[in-house]
N, C-alpha and C positions, 0 to 999 in steps of 0.2 A: 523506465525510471519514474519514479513515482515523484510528481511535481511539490514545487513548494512554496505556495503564494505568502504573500504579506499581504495584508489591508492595514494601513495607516491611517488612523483619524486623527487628526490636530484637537485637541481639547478644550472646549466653550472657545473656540477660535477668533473670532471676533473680538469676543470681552477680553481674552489673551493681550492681544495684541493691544488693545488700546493701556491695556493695564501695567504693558511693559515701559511708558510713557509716568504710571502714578505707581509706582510700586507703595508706595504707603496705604493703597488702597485695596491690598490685595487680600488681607484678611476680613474687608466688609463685603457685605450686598453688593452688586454694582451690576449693571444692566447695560447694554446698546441698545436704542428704542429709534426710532423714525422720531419726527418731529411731531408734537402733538400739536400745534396751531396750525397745522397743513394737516391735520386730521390723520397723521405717520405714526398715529401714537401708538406702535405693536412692538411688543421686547423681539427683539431679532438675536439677541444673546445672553447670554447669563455666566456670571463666574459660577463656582462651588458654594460660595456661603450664599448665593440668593437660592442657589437651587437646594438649598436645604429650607428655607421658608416656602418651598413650595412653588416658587416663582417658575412658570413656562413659556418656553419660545414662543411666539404667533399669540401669545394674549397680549389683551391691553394694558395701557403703563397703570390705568386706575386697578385694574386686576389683580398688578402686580403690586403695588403700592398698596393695596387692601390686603391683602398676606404681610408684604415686609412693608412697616411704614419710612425706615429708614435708607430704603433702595438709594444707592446710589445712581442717578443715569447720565450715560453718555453716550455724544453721537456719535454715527458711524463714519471711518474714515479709508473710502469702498480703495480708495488708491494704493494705501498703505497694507490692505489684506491680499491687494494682486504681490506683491514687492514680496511680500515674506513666504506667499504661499507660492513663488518661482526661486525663492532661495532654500526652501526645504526641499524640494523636490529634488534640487542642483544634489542635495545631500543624500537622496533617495539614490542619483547615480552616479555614485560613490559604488554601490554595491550591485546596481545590476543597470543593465540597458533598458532593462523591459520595466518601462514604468508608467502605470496610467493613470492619469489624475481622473479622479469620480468628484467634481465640483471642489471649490477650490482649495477645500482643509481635508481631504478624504485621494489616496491614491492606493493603487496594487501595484507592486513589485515581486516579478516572481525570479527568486532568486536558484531554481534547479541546477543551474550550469554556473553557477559565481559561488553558491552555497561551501564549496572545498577552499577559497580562498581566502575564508574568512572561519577557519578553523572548523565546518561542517558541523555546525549543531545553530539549528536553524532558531532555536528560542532565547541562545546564549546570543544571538544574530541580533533578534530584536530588541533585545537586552542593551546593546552597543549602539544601536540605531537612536533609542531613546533617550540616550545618555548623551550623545554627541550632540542632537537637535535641541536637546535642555541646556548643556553647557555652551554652544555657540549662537544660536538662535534667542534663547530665555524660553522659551513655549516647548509644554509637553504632551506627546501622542499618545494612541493605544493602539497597539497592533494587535492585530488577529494573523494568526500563523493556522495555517490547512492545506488542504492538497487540491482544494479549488478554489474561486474568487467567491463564491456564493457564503461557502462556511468559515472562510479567511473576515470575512466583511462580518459575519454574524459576532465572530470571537471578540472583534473590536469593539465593538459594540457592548457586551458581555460585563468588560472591568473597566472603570473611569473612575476618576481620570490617571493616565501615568502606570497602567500596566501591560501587561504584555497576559493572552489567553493562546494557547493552543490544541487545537479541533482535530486530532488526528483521528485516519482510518478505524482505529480498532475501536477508540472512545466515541465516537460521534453522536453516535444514537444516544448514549446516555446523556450526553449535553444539550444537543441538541433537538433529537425527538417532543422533550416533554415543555418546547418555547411554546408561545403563541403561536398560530401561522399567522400574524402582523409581524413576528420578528423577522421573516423569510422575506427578501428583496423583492423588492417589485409584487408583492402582496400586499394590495390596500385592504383599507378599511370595507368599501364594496365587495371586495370578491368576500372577505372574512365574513360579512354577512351571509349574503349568499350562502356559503361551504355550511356554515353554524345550523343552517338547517335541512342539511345535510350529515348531522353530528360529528362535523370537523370539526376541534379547535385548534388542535396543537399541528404542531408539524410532523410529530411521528403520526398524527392517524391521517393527516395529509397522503403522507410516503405511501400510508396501506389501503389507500383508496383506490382502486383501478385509475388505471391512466388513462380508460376510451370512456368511460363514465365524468372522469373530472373532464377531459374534451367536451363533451355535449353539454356539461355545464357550462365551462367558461370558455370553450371556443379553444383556440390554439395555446393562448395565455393557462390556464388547465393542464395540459402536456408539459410544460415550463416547468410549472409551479412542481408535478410532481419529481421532474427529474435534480431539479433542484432538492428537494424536500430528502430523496435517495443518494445524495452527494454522487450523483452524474455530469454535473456541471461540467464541462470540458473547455468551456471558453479561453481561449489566450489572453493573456495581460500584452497589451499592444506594444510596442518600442516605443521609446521615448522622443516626442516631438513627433510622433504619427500624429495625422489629422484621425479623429473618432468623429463619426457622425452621430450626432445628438437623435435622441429616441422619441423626443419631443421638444418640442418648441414654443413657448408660452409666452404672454403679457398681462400684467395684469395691475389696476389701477382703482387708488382709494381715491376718491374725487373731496375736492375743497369743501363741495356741496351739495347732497342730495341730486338724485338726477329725477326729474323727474317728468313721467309723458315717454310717449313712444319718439318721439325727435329728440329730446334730448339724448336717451339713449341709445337711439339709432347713431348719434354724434361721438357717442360712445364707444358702440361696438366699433366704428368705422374706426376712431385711433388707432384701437387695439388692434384688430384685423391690419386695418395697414403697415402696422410694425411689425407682426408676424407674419404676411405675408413676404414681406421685403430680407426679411431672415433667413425662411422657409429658400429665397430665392440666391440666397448667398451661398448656403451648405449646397445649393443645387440639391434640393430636395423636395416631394412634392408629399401632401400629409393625406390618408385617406380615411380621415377622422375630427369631429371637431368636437373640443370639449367647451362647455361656458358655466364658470361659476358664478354667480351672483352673493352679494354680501347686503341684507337689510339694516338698517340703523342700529338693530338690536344685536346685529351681529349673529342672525340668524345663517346658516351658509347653505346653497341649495346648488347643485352640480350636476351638471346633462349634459350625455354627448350625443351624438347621432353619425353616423355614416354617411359618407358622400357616394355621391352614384360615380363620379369618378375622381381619379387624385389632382389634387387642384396646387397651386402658388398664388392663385389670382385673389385679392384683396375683396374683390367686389363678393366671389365666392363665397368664401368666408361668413361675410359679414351677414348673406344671404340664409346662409345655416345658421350663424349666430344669431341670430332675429327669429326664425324658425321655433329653433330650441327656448326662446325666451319666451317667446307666442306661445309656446306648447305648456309651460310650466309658471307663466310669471302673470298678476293683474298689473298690467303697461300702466294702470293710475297709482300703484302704489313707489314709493322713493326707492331709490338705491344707492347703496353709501360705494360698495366697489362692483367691479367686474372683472374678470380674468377669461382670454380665452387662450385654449392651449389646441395646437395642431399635433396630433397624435397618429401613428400607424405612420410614419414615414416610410417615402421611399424615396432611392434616388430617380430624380424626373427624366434618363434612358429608361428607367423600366415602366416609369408611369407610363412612357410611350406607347411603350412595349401593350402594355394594358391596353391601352385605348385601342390600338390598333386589330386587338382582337374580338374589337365589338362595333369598328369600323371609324371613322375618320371622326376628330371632335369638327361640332360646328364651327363655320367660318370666324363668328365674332370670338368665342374661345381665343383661338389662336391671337386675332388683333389685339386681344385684353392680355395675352402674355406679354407681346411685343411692348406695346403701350406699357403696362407697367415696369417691363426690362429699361424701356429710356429712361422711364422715372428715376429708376434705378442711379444710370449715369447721370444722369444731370444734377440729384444728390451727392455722387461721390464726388462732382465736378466744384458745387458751387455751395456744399451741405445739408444737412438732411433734412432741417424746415425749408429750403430754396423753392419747392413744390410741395404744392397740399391740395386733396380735395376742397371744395368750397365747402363742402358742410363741416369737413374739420377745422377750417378754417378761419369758420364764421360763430365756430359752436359754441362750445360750454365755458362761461367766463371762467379764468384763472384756473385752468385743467392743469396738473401735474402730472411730468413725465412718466411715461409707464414704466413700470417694473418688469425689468429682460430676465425671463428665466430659460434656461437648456437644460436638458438629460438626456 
């Protein structure tokens, strides 16, 4: 039986929601931005009339306010986006069990086995979906309807805001073939380079690349991409309320104040790291990959990962790569306005064992730096999570701001 996913996207979600609070404002510009006197000053959302002045996510408010000078901004109210984004979902299973949230305005529901009970015609489906979440909720989706989550997620994507795209078997190619291959998931900007010279662009010359060729290009990620690109995806959309283990795990932090000097940011990576690592330790997961992106005053952005010799949770690890990759790419006397480091290649930490043990026993202090950080662990959940701190975090960067928790 030939399956039948949904991808659901919540529309400019964020500005949504704060918007359903000012409806008089729904016809203007209006933006969610961070704080700009804590230096938060990045649009994090946009209605429809700003993104028609050109206005983009992840730029700055003066960026944005140089295109529209009459942007409206508002802050974000991160409580209120959990609240509505666990009441839509409630609505997603209405129609199937299989429902997986992809961050918090973005889910797949595959509806193969519920599809007959709701009159089997899967577009007239999302049709009803869309209508219901508009008139009970106020906020409107885009579904992508396909016979995987890869081309279901693309469809979405596709029409905004407030419609419904579907990607079927016979059409695909013609839709989809002639995208970017940046529209194709888990396709950055890095690999897109890469391929380009290679005379990839699109997704269809993606598909007609050899698949042991794209491997020795991009490694295993390469295999992915093509069978993806061929609508091979076979992935299941999990049940509803399964745990999903996140694919990466990140922090990443705009500081009050330039950081400047190899201590300062040494005080830096160590925040970061210790909150990824303490995450890393909660999924029970261990990352065999560290990414670090740096952000200059000018808003220049510079990104490197490296491989670790083995898979780690330990904070000090981390921070040790992180400092590496920085050394490797960064003048330690020049400022830095942010940081982000992202654990990548997860696994769960039985198989990291698993690894280790086939290249013989980790050293003894290893071990004691797991443990050691595992009590950390408790004595946090015991007494809260500033209760213990290293002393360099401790003692470091005046008026640091909380890092920014990101998963995938």
């Amino acid at each position: 039986m030939e399956r039948v996913i949904l991808h659901c996207d919540l529309n400019s979600f964020f500005a949504s929601v704060e918007l359903l609070d000012y409806p008089e404002l729904r016809e203007r510009p209006v933006a969610v931005c961070g704080d700009p006197k804590n230096r938060h000053g990045i649009i994090l959302a946009k209605n429809e009339p700003a993104k028609a002045f050109g206005v983009k996510t992840a730029e700055t408010i003066w960026q944005a306010q140089r295109k529209c000078p009459g942007l409206i901004l508002l802050p974000p109210s991160r409580g209120k986006y959990q609240q509505y984004s666990k009441q839509v979902n409630e609505i997603y299973q209405r129609y199937t069990d299989l429902v997986e949230p992809f961050g918090i305005d973005e889910s797949w529901l595959d509806v193969s086995g519920s599809l007959h009970l709701f009159g089997g015609n899967e577009e007239q489906l999302a049709h009803e979906i869309r209508r219901i979440i508009r008139e009970e909720v106020g906020l409107t989706v885009s579904i992508g309807v396909s016979f995987n989550k890869i081309f279901a997620k693309l469809g979405s994507d596709m029409k905004k805001p407030d419609a419904t795209t579907v990607i079927n078997r016979e059409q695909y190619r013609n839709i989809v073939w002639p995208l970017p291959v940046t529209d194709l998931l888990f396709a950055g900007r890095a690999s897109a380079r890469l391929l380009s010279q290679y005379g990839v662009f699109t997704i269809g010359q993606l598909a007609a690349f050899g698949k042991s060729q794209l491997e020795l290009i991009l490694g295993k990620q390469g295999g992915q991409l093509w069978r993806y690109a061929n609508g091979l995806d076979i992935s299941p959309v999990a049940p509803a309320g399964t745990y999903v283990p996140p694919k990466s795990v990140g922090n990443g932090l705009t500081f009050p104040r330039n950081l400047m000097g190899a201590e300062e940011i040494r005080i830096g990576i160590s925040s970061l790291a210790d909150s990824v690592a303490a995450r890393l330790r909660k999924h029970g997961m261990k990352c065999a990959t560290v990414q670090v992106s740096i952000r200059d005053p000018n808003f220049k952005d510079i990104c490197r990962q490296k491989r670790l010799s083995a898979p780690t949770f330990v904070s000090r690890e981390l921070v040790i790569a992180a400092m590496e990759l920085l050394e490797s790419c960064w003048n330690m006397g020049e400022p830095i306005r942010a940081l982000t480091i992202t654990a990548q290649s997860l696994i769960p930490e039985d198989e990291a064992a698993e690894q280790l043990d086939l290249f013989g026993e980790p050293p003894a202090h290893h071990d004691r730096q797991e443990r050691l950080e595992r009590t950390i662990d408790q004595i946090r959940k015991k007494y809260g999570k500033n209760s213990i701190q290293s002393a360099r975090v401790a003692g470091g960067i005046p008026d640091a701001m909380p890092a920014q928790a990101a998963e995938k």
